[in-house]
N, C-alpha and C positions, 0 to 999 in steps of 0.2 A: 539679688543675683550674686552666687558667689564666685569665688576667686577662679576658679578653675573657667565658668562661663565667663569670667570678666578677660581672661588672656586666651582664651577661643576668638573671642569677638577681634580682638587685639593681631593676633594672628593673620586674620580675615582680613584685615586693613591692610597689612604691609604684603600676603602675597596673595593676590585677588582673584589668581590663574593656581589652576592645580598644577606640578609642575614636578620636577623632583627635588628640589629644592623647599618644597613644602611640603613635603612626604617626610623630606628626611628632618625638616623643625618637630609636624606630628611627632615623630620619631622620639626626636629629643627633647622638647619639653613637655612631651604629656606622656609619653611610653604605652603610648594607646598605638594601634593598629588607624590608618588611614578609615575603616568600617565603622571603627566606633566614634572618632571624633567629627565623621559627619553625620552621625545619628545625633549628636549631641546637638551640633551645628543647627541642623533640621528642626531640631525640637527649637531653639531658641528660636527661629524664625515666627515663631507662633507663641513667644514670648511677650507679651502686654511690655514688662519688664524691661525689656532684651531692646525691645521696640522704643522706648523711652529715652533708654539711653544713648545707646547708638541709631537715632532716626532711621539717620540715610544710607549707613550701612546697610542696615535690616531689610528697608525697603529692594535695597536693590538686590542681594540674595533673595528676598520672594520672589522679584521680577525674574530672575533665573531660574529659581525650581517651577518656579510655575510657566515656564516657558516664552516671558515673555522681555524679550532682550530688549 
């Protein structure tokens, strides 16, 4: 996994809520647009990798995309 997916994941931990306050980190540590860095997001969810690392993170972003809170 590299660096950029390792402080995605990193991110996801400290603000768990979309918010503007997590817009505006998007903003400043990646200079992605809110679109791309949850395409990126998305994809790690179906990371083997992603999933290893951060277990219980990952689990629980699938349990949200997939609907099930």
């Amino acid at each position: 996994m590299d660096d950029l997916h390792q402080r995605i994941l990193k991110l996801e931990r400290y603000y768990p809520k979309y918010d503007g306050r997590k817009d505006h980190q998007i903003r400043e540590q990646f200079n992605m647009s809110a679109t791309s860095y949850f395409q990126i997001l998305n994809s790690l969810l179906d990371d083997p990798e992603a999933a290893w690392v951060e277990p219980v993170l990952i689990n629980r972003l699938r349990r949200l995309r997939d609907g099930q809170h």
